[in-house]
N, C-alpha and C positions, 0 to 999 in steps of 0.2 A: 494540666492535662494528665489524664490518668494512664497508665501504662495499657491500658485496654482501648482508650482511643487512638495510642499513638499506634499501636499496632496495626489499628482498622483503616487507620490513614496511609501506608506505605503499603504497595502493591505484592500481591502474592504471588508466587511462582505461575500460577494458575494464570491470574491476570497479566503478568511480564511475558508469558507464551503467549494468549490471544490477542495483545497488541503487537507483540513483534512478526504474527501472522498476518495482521491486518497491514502491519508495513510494508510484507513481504509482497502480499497480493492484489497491493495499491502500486507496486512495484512493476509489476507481471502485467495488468491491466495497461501502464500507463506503455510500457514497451509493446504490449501486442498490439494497442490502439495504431501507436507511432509507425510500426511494420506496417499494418494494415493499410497505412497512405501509403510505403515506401519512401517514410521519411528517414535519414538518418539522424541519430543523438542532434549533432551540431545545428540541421535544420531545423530539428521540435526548440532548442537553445534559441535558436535567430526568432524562432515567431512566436516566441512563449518570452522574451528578454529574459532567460536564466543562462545560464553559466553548463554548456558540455558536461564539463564532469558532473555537477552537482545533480542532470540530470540522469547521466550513469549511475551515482549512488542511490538514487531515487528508484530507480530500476532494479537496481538491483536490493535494496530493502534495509541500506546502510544508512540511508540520510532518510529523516521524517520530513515531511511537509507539513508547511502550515499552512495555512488559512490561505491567503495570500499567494503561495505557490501553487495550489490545487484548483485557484482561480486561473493565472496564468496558463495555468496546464490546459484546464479547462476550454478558457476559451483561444488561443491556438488549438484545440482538437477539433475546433467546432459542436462542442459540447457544453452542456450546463456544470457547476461544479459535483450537483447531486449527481449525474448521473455518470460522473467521473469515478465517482468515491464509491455507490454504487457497483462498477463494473469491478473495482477490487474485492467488494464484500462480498459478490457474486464467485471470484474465483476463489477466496477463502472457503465460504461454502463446499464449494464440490471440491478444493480439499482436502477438507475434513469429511467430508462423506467417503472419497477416498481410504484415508487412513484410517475411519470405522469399517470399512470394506477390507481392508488388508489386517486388521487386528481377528476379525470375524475368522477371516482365512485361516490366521500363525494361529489360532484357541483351535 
């Protein structure tokens, strides 16, 4: 491997910001979902079989989810997992339209 593919293989600044937004906002989705019943943490925990905390760090955009947990999530919300994963890349969206609207502002 040449020094020019290894570099194209390891994620850029660039790319380690838009996934850790997309964690974030996968975050925020899956807590405003959960409010939106007037479930708390421990209850989305009981009907999803995951673990309180590890749904707090999910929330809050410390812990990634896999496959499998986004399923869980999913359906405890009464949701598909697309449309779960979705409603995070929805609030990443507007976002970042956000913070092009506030850069627009500070120039």
């Amino acid at each position: 491997m040449d020094a020019i593919t290894a570099k194209n293989d390891k994620p850029g600044a660039d790319e380690e910001a838009l996934a850790s937004a997309l964690v974030q906002s996968f975050g925020i989705g899956v807590r405003q979902l959960r409010r939106a019943r007037g479930w708390s943490q421990e209850r989305l925990a009981e009907n999803s079989n995951l673990n309180r905390s590890y749904i707090g760090e999910i929330e809050r955009g410390t812990a990634i989810a896999s496959l499998v947990t986004v399923e869980k999530l999913a359906n405890a919300l009464t949701l598909s997992p697309s449309e779960l994963v979705t409603r995070g890349e929805s609030i990443s969206q507007q976002n970042l339209v956000r913070g092009l609207k506030l850069m627009a502002i500070a120039c």
